[in-house]
C-alpha positions as CSV (number, residue, x, y, z in Angstrom):
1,X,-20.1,-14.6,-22.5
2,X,-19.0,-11.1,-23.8
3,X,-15.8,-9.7,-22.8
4,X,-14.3,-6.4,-23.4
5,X,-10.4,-6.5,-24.6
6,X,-8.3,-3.9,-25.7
7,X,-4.8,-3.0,-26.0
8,X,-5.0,0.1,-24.1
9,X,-6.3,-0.6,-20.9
10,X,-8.4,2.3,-18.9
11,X,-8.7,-0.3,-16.1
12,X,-6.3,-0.9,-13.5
13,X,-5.7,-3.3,-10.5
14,X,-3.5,-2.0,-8.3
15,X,-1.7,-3.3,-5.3
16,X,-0.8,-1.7,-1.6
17,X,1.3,-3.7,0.8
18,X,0.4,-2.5,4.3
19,X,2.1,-2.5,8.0
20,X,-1.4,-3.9,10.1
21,X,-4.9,-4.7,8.9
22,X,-5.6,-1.5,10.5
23,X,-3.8,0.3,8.1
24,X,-4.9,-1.2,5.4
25,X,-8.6,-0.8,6.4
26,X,-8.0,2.7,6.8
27,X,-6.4,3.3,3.5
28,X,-9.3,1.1,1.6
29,X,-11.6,3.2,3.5
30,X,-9.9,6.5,2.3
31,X,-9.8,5.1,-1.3
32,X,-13.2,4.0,-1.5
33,X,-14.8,7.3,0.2
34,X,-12.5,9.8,-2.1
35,X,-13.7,7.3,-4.8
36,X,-10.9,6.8,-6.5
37,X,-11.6,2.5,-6.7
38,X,-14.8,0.8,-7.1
39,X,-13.6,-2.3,-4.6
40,X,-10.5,-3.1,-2.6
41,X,-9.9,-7.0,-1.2
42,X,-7.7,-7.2,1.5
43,X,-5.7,-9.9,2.1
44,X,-5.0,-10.1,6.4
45,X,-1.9,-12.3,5.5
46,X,1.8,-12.0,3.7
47,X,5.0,-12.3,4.2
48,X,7.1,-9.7,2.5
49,X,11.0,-10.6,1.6
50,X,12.5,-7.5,0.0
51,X,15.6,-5.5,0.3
52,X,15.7,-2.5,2.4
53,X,18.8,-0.2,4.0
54,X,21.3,-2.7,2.3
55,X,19.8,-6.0,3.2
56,X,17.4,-8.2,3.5
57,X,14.1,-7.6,5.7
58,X,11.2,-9.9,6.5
59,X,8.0,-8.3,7.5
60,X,4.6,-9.3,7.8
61,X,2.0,-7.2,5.7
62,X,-1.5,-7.2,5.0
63,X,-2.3,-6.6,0.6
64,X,-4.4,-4.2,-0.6
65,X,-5.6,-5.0,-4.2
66,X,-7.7,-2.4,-6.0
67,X,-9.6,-2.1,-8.8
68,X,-9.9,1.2,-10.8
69,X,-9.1,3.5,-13.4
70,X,-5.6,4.5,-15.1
71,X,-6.6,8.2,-15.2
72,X,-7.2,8.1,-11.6
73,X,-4.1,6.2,-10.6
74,X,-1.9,9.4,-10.0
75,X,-4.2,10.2,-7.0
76,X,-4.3,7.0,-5.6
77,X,-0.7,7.7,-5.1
78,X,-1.3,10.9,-3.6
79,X,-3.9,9.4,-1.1
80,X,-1.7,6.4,-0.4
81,X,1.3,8.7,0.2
82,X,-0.2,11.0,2.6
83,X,-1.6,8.6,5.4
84,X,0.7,5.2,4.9
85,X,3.5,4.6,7.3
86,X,5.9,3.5,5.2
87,X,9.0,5.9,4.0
88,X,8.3,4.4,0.3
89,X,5.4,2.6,-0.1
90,X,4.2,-0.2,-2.4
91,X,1.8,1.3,-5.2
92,X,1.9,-0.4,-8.0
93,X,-0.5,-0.8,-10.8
94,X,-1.5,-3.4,-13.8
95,X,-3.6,-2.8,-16.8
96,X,-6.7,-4.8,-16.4
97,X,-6.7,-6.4,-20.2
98,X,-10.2,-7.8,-20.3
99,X,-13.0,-8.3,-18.3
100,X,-17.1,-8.6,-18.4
101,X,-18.6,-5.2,-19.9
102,X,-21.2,-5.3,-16.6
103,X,-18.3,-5.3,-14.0
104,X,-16.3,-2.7,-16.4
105,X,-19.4,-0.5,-16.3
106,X,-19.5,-0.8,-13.1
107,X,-16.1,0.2,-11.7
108,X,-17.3,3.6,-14.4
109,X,-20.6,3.8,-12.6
110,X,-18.6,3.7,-9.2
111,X,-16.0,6.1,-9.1
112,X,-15.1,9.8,-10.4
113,X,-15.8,10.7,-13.9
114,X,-12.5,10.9,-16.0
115,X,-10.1,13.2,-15.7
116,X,-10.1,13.6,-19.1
């Protein structure tokens, strides 16, 4: 099985915690149609634990976890930013390492062309 692997990564998962399923539908939606990620899982179920206001809250979230490009990532943020409910939402992002050269291609084939 091939694999692609490099030490700079172009390829990104990225996560989104969400307040309601709704909202998190509605932000995949808005991802996927501005095609800024080729796919985004979400996951109906977590409980959160983090600290907020100067203790600790408890929330249940849904998890949005994308898969796209790095040079992309900046408007992911911008997207996310402008229709989430959340003062300071959770946008993170990891360098996808390696992974098959068909679903790399893909994710290409999917969404914009490079910014570069």
């Amino acid at each position: 099985m091939s694999v692609v692997q490099s030490p700079k990564s172009d390829y990104i998962v990225f996560f989104i915690t969400a307040s309601s399923p709704e909202e998190g539908e509605r932000l995949a939606r808005a991802l996927l149609e501005e095609r800024l990620a080729a796919c985004i899982n979400l996951v109906p179920t977590v409980r959160s634990f983090f600290w907020w206001e100067g203790k600790v809250q408890e929330e249940g979230e849904v998890l949005l976890i994308g898969k796209g490009r790095l040079d992309l990532f900046p408007k992911v943020q911008d997207l996310v930013r402008a229709l989430h409910s959340y003062t300071v939402p959770e946008i993170i992002a990891v360098p996808l390492t390696s992974g098959s050269p068909d679903y790399l291609r893909w994710i290409d084939d999917t969404i914009s062309p490079p910014s570069r």
